[in-house]
C-alpha positions as CSV (number, residue, x, y, z in Angstrom):
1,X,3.3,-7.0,-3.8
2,X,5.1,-9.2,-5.8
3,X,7.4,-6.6,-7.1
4,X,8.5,-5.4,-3.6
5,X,9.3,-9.2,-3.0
6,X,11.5,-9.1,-6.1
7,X,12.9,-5.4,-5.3
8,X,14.2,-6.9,-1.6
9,X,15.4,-10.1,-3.1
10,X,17.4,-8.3,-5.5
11,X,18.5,-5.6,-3.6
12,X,20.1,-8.5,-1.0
13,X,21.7,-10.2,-3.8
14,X,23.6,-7.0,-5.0
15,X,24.7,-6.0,-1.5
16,X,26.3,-9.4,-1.2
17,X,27.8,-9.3,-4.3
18,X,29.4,-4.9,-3.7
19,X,30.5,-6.9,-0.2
20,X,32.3,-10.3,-2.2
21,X,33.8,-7.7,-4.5
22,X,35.0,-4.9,-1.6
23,X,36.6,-8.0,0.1
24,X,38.0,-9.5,-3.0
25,X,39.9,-5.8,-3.8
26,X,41.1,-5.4,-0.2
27,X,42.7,-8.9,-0.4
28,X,44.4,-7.9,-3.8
29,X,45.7,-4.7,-2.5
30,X,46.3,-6.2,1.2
31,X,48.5,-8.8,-0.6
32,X,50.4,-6.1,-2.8
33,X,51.7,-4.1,-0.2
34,X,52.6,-7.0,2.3
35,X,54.5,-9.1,-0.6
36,X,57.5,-6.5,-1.7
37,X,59.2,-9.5,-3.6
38,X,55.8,-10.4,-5.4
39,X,55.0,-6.8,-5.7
40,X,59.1,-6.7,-7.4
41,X,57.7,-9.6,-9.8
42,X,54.2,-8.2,-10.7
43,X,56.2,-5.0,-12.1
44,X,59.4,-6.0,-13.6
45,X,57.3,-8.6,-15.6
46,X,55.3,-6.3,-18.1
47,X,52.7,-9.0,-19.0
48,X,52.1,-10.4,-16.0
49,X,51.7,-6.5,-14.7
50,X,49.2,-5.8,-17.7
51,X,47.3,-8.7,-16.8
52,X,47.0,-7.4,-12.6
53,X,46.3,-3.9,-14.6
54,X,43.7,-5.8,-16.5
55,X,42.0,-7.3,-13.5
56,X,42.5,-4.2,-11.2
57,X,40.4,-2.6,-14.2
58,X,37.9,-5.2,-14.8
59,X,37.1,-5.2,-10.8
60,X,36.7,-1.4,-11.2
61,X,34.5,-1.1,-13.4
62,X,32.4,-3.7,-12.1
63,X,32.0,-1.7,-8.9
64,X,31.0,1.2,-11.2
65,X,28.3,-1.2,-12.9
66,X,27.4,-1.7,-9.4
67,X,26.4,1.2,-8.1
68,X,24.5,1.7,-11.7
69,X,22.6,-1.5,-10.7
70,X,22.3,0.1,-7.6
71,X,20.8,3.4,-8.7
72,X,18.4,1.7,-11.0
73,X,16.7,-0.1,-8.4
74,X,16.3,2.8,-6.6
75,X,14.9,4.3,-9.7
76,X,12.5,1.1,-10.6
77,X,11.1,1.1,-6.9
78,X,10.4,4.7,-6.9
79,X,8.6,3.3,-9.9
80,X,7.1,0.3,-8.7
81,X,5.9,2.4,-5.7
82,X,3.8,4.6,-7.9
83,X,2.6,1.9,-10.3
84,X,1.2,0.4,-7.0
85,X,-0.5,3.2,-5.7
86,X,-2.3,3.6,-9.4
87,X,-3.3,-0.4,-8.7
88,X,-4.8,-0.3,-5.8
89,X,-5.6,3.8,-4.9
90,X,-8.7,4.9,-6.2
91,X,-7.8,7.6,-8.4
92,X,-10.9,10.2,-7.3
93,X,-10.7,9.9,-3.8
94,X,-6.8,8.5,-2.8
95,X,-8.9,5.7,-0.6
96,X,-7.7,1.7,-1.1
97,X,-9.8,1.0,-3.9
98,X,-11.5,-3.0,-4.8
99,X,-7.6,-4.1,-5.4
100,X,-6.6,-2.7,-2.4
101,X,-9.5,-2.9,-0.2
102,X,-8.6,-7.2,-1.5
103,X,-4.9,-6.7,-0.4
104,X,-6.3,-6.0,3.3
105,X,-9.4,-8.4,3.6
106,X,-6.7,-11.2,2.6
107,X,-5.6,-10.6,6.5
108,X,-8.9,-11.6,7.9
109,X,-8.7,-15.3,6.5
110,X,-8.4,-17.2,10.4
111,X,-11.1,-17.3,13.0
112,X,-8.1,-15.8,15.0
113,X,-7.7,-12.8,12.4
114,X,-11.4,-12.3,12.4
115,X,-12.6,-12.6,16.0
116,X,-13.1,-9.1,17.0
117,X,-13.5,-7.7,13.8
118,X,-16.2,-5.7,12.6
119,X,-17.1,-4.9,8.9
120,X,-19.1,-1.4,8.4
121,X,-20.1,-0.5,4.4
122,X,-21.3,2.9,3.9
123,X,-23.4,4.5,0.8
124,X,-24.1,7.8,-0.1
125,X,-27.6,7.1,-0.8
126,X,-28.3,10.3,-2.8
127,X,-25.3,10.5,-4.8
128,X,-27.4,8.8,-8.2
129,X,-30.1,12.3,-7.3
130,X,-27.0,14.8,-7.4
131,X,-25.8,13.0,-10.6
132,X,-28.9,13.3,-12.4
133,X,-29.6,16.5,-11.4
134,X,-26.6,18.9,-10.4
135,X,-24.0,16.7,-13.0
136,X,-21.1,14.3,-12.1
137,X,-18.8,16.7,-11.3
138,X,-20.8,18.0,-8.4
139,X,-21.6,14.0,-7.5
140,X,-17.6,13.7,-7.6
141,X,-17.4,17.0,-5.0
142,X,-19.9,14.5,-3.1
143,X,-17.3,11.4,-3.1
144,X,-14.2,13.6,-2.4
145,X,-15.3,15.2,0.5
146,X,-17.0,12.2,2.2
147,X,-13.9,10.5,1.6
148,X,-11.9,12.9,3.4
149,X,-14.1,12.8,6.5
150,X,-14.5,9.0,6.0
151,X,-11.0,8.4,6.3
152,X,-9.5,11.1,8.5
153,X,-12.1,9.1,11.0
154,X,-12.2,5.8,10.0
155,X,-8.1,6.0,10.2
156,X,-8.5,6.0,13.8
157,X,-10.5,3.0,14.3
158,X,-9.0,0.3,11.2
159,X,-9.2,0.2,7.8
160,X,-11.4,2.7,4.8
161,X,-11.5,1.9,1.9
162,X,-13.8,2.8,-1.6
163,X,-15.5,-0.2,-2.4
164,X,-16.9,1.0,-5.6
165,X,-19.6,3.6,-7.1
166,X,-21.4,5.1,-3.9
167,X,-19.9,2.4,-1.2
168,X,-17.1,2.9,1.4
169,X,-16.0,0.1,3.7
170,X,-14.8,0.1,6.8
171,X,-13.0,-2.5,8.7
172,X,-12.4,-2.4,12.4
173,X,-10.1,-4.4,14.7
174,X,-10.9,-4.5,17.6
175,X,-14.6,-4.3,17.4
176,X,-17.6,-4.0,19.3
177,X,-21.2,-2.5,19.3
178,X,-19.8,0.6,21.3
179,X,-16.9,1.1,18.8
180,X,-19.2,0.9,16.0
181,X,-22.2,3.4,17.4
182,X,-18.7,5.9,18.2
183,X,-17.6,5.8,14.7
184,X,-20.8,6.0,13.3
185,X,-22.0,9.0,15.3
186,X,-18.5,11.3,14.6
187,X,-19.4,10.6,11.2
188,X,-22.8,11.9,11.6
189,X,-21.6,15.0,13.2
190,X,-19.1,15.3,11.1
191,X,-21.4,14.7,8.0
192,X,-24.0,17.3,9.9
193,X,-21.7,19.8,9.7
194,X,-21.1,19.2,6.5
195,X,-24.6,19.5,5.5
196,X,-25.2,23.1,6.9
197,X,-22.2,24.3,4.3
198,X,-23.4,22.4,1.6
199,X,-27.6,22.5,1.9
200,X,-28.0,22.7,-1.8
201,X,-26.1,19.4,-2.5
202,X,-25.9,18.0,0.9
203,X,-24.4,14.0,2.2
204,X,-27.2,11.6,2.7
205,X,-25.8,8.5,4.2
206,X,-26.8,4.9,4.5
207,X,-25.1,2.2,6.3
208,X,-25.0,-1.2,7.7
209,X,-22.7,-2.9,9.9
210,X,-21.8,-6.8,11.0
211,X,-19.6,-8.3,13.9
212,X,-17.7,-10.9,13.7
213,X,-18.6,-12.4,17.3
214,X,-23.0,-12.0,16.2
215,X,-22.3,-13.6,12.4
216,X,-19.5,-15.9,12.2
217,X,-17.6,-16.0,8.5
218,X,-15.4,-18.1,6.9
219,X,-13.4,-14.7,5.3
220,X,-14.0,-10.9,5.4
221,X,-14.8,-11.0,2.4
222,X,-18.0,-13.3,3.6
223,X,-18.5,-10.5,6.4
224,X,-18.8,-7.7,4.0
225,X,-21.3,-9.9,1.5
226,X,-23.3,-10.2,4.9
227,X,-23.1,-6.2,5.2
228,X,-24.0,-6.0,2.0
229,X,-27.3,-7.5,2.3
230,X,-27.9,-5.6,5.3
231,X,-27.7,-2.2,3.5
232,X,-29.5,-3.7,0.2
233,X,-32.1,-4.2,2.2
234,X,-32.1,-1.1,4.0
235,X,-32.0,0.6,0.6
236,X,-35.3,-1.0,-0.6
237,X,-37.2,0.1,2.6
């Protein structure tokens, strides 16, 4: 984030500079042509005409290193863009991953911000089973294509994110009971159908969910601690 800072920063201080220097070379022309006696000077005095010659050039090629500059940054965002995405993407499934999934929950910091929010964690409760017995690659099938469901629907409701291992987080704004038993029962279709393709290595889902307005927190980070219990204890029943 602080690069993009620094990329706009930048970027502003190099258009202001291509303006001064546009201005600065219509003045010096604008001046040539209106002034015929100074223009008469300028040429029939061959070092004071080397030395406009000189400046003409040096403002030239500094609006060449310019659009370099200009070019670069282009090039570096383009980079910085990518370098991002690797930071805070999670590489197997494209989802925000802990970095990211920390870039959003640093929005929910106010009572304000966290009113009607709602914090839903997911796991996929037999992904250790597939693991063991079917290999990772097949638990990584697992992931990918619970992350594609996860997020074409959660995209509609607030936030997805991978919060690590077998967990996926959701965060919803605004939030109620209804909009949480919605999202969790197009999931369950969704993972349903799912199942009846895939009945050798099938999605087994457990979740947990906390609102805002029934367990005030300090953070969302607090709220998803809070969720996190929840579904602990779910998992040990």
């Amino acid at each position: 984030m602080r690069e993009q800072k620094f990329v706009r920063q930048f970027r502003t201080a190099k258009i202001v500079h291509l303006v001064l220097l546009a201005c600065l070379e219509l003045l010096f022309s604008i001046i040539l042509i209106a002034n015929a006696s100074l223009r008469a000077q300028i040429f029939s005095n061959p070092a004071l005409s080397l030395l406009c010659t000189f400046v003409w050039l040096l403002m030239l090629f500094e609006l060449l290193f310019l659009i370099y500059d200009f070019y670069k940054l282009r090039a570096f965002a383009r980079e910085s863009h990518l370098l991002n995405q690797t930071a805070y993407l999670d590489h197997l499934t494209g989802l925000p991953n802990r970095y990211g999934l920390d870039e959003i929950f640093r929005t929910y910091t106010t009572p304000e911000t966290l009113e009607d929010t709602g914090c839903l964690l997911f796991s996929i409760a037999n992904l250790p089973t597939v693991n063991e017995i079917s290999g990772h690659q097949a638990g990584d099938t697992i992931i990918r294509d619970f992350s594609a469901m996860f997020e074409e629907i959660g995209d509609r409701y607030g936030y997805t994110g991978r919060n690590g291992g077998n967990e996926f987080v959701a965060a919803i704004t605004p939030c109620s009971l209804q909009i949480i038993q919605d999202f969790r029962t197009t999931l369950d279709n969704r993972i349903s159908l799912y199942n009846r393709e895939h009945q050798s290595s099938p999605i087994v889902l457990r979740s947990a969910y906390t609102l805002y307005k029934e367990e005030p927190a300090q953070s969302f980070t607090e709220l998803l601690v809070i969720t996190y219990n929840k579904l602990h204890k779910i998992s040990r029943s």
